[in-house]
N, CA, C and O atoms as CSV, one atom per row, in Angstrom:
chain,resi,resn,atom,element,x,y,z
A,1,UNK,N,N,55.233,53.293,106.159
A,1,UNK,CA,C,56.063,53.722,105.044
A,1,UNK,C,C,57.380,54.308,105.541
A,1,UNK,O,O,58.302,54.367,104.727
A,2,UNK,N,N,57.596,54.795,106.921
A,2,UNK,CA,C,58.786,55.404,107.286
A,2,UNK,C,C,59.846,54.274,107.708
A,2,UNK,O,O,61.018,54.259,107.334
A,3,UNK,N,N,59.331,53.475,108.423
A,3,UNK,CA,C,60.044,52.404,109.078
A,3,UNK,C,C,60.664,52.104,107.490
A,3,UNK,O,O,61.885,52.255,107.464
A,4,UNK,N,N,60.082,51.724,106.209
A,4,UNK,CA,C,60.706,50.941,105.031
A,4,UNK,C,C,61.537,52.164,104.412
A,4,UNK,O,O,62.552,51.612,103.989
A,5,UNK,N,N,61.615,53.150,104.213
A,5,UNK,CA,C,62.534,53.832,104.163
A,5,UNK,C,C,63.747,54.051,104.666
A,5,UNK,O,O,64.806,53.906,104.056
A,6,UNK,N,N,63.559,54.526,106.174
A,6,UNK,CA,C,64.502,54.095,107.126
A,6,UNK,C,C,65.554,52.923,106.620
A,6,UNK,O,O,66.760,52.999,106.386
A,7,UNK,N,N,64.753,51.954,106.551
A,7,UNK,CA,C,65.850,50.378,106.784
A,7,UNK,C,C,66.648,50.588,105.667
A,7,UNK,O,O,67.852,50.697,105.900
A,8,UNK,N,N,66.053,50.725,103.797
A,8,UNK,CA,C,66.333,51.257,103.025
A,8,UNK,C,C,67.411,51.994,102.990
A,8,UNK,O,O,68.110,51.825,101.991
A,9,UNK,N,N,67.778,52.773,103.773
A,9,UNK,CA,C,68.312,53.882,103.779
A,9,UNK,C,C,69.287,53.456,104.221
A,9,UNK,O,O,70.197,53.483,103.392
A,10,UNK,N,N,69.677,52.889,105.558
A,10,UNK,CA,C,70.010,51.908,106.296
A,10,UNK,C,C,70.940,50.797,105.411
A,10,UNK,O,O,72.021,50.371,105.817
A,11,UNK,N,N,70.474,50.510,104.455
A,11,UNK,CA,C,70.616,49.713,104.033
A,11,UNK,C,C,71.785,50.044,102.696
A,11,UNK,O,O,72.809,49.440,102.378
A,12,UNK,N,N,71.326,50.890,102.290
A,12,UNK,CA,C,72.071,52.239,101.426
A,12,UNK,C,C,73.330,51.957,102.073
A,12,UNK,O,O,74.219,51.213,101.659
A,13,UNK,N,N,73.306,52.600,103.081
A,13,UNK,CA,C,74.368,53.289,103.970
A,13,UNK,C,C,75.496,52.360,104.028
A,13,UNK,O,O,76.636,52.570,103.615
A,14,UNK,N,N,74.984,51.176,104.661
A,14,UNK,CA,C,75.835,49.967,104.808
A,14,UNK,C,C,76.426,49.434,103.470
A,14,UNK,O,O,77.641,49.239,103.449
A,15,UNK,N,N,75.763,49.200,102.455
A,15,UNK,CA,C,76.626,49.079,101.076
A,15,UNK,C,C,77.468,50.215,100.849
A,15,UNK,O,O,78.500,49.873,100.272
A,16,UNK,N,N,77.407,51.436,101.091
A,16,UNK,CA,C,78.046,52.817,100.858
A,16,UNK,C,C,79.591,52.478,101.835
A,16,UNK,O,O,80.657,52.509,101.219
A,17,UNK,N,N,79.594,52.256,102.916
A,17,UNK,CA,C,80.667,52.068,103.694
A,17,UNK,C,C,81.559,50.445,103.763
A,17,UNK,O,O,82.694,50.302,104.217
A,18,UNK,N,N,80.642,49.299,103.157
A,18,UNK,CA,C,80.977,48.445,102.708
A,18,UNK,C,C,82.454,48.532,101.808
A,18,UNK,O,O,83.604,48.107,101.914
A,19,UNK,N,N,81.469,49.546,100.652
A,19,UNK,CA,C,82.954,49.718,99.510
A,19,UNK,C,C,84.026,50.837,99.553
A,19,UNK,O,O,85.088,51.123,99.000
A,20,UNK,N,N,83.090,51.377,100.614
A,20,UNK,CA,C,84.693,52.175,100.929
A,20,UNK,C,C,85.450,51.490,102.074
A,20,UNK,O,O,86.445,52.133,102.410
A,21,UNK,N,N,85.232,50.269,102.816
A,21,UNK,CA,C,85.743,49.758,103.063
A,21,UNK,C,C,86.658,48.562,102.753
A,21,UNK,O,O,87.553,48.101,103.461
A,22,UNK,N,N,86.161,48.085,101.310
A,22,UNK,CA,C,86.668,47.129,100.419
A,22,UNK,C,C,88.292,48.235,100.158
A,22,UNK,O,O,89.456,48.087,100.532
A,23,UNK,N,N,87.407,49.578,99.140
A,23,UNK,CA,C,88.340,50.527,98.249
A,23,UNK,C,C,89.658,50.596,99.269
A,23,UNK,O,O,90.735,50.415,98.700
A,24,UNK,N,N,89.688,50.746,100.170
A,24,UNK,CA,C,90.652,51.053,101.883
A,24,UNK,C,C,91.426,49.731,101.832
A,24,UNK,O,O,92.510,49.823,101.256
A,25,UNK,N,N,91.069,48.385,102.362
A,25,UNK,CA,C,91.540,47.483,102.045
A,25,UNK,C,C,92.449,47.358,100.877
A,25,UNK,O,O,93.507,46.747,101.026
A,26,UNK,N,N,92.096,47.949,99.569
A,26,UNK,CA,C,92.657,47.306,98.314
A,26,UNK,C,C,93.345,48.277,98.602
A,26,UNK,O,O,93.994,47.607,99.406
A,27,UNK,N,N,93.861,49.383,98.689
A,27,UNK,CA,C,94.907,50.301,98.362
A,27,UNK,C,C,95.896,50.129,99.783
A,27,UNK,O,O,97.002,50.643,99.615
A,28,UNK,N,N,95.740,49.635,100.853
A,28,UNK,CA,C,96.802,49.681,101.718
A,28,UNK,C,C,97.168,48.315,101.464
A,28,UNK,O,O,98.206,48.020,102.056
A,29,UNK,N,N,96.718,47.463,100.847
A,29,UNK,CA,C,97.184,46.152,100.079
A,29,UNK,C,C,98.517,46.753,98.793
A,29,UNK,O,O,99.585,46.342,98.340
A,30,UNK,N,N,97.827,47.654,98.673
A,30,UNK,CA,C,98.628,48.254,97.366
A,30,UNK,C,C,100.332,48.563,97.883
A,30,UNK,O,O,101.452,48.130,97.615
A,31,UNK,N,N,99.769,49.483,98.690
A,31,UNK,CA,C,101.069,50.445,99.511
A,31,UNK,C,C,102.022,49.177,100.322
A,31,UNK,O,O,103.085,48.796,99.831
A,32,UNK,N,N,101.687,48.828,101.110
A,32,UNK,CA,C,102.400,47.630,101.338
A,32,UNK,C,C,102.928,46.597,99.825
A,32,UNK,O,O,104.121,46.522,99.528
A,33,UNK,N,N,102.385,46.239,99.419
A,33,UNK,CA,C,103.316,45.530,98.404
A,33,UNK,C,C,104.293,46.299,97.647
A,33,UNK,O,O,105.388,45.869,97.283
A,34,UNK,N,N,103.822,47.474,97.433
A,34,UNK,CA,C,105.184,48.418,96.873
A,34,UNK,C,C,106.058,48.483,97.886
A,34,UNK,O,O,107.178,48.655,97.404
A,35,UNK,N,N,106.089,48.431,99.004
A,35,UNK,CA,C,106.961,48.644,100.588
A,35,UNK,C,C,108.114,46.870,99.860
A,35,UNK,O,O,109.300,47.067,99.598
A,36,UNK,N,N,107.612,45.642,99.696
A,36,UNK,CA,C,107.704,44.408,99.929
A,36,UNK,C,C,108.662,44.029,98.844
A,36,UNK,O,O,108.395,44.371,97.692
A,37,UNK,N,N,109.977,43.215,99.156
A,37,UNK,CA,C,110.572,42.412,97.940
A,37,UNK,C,C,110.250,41.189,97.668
A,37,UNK,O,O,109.712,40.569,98.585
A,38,UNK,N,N,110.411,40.671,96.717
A,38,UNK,CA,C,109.747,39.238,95.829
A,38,UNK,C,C,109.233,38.473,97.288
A,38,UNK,O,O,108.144,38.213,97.799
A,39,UNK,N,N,110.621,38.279,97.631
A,39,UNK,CA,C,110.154,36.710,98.776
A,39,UNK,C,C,109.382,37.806,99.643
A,39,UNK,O,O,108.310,37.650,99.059
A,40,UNK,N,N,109.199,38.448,100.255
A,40,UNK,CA,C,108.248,39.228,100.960
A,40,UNK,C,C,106.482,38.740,100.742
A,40,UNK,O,O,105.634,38.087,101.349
A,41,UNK,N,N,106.653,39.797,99.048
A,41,UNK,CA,C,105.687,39.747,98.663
A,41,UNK,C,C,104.846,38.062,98.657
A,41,UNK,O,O,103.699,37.890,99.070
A,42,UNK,N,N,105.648,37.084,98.153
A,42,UNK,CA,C,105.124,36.059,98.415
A,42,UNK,C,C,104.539,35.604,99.412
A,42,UNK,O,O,103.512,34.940,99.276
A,43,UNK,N,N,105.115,35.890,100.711
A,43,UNK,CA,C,104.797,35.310,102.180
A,43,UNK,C,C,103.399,36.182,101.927
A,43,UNK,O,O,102.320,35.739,102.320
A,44,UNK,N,N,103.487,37.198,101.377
A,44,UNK,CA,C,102.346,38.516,101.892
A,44,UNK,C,C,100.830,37.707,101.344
A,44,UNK,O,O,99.709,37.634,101.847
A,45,UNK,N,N,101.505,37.104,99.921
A,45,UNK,CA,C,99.936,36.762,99.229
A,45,UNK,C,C,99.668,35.642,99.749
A,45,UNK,O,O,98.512,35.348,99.445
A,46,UNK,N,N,100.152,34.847,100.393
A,46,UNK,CA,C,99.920,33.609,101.117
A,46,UNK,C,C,99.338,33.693,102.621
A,46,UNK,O,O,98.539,32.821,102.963
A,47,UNK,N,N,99.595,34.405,103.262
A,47,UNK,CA,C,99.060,35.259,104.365
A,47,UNK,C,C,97.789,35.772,103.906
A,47,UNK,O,O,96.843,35.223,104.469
A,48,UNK,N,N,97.378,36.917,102.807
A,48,UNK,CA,C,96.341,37.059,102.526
A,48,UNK,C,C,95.432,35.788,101.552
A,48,UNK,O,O,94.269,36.089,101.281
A,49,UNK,N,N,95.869,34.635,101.127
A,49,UNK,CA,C,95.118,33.762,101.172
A,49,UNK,C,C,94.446,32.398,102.004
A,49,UNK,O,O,93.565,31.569,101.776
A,50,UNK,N,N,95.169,32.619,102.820
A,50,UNK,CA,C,94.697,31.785,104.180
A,50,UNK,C,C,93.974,32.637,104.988
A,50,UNK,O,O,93.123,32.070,105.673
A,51,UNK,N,N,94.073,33.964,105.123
A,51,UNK,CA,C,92.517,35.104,105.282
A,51,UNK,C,C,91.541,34.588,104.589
A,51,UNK,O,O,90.726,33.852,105.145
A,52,UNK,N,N,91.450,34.905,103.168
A,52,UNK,CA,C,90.291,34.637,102.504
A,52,UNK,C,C,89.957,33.170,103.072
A,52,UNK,O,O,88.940,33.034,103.752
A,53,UNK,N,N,90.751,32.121,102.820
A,53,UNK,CA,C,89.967,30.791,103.526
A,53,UNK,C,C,89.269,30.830,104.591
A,53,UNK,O,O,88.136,30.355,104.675
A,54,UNK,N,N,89.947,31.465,105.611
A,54,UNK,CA,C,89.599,31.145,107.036
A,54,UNK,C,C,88.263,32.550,107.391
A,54,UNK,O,O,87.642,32.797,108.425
A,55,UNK,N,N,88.244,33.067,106.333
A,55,UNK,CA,C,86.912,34.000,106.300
A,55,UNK,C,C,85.738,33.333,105.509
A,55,UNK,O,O,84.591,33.596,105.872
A,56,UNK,N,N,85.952,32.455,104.410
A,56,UNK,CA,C,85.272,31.287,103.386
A,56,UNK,C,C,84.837,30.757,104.840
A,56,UNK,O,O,83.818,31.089,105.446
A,57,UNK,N,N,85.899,29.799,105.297
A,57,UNK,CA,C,85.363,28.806,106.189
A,57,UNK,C,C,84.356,29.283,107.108
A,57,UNK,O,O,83.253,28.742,107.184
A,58,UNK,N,N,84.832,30.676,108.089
A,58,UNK,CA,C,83.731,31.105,108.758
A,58,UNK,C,C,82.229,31.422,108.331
A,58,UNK,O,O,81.239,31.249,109.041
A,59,UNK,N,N,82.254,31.903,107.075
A,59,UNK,CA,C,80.564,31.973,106.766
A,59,UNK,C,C,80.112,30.752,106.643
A,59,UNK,O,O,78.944,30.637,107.013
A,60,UNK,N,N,80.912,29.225,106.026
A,60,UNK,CA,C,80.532,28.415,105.689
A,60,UNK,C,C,79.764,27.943,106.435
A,60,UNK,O,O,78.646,27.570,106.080
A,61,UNK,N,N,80.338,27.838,107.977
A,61,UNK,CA,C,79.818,27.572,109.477
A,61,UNK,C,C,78.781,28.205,109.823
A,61,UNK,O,O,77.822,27.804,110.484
A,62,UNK,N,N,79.005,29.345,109.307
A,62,UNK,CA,C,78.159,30.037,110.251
A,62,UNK,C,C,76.615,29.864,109.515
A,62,UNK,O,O,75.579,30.004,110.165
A,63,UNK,N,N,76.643,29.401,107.444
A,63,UNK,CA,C,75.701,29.500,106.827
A,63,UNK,C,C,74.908,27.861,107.362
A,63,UNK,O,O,73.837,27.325,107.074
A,64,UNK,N,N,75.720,27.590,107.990
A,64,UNK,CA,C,75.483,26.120,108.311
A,64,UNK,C,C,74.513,25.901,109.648
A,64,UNK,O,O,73.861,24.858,109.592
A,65,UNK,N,N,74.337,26.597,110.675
A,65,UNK,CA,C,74.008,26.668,111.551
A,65,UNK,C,C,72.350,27.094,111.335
A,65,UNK,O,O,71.427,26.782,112.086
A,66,UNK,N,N,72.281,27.794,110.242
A,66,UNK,CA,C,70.953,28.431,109.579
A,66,UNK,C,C,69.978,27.405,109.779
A,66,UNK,O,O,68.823,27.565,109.384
C-alpha cells in the first residue's frame, strides 16, 4: 500500500509542476510579445509553430517505436 501511494503522489507532483510549467511558458510568451512589433511578432508565432510540429513529430516517433 505504500509503494501505491508513493507513485501516486509522485504522480501528483509531476502534474503539479507540469502546469506550472505550462503557466511559466504562457506568460514569458506573453512578456515577449508585448516586447515585439507586428513583423516581429509574426516571425515569433511561426518560430513557435514549427516548435509545436517538431515536438508533434517527436512523440509521433517516438509513439511509433512502441
Amino acid at each position: 500500500m505504500f509503494l501505491i501511494t508513493t507513485v501516486n503522489k509522485l504522480f501528483d507532483d509531476i502534474s503539479d509542476l507540469e502546469a506550472e510549467l505550462r503557466k511559466s511558458e504562457f506568460n514569458r510568451n506573453l512578456e515577449i510579445r508585448s516586447l515585439l512589433d507586428d513583423e516581429q511578432e509574426m516571425r515569433f508565432e511561426r518560430m513557435m509553430q514549427s516548435k509545436k510540429m517538431m515536438e508533434k513529430n517527436k512523440m509521433m516517433r517516438k509513439n511509433s517505436r512502441l
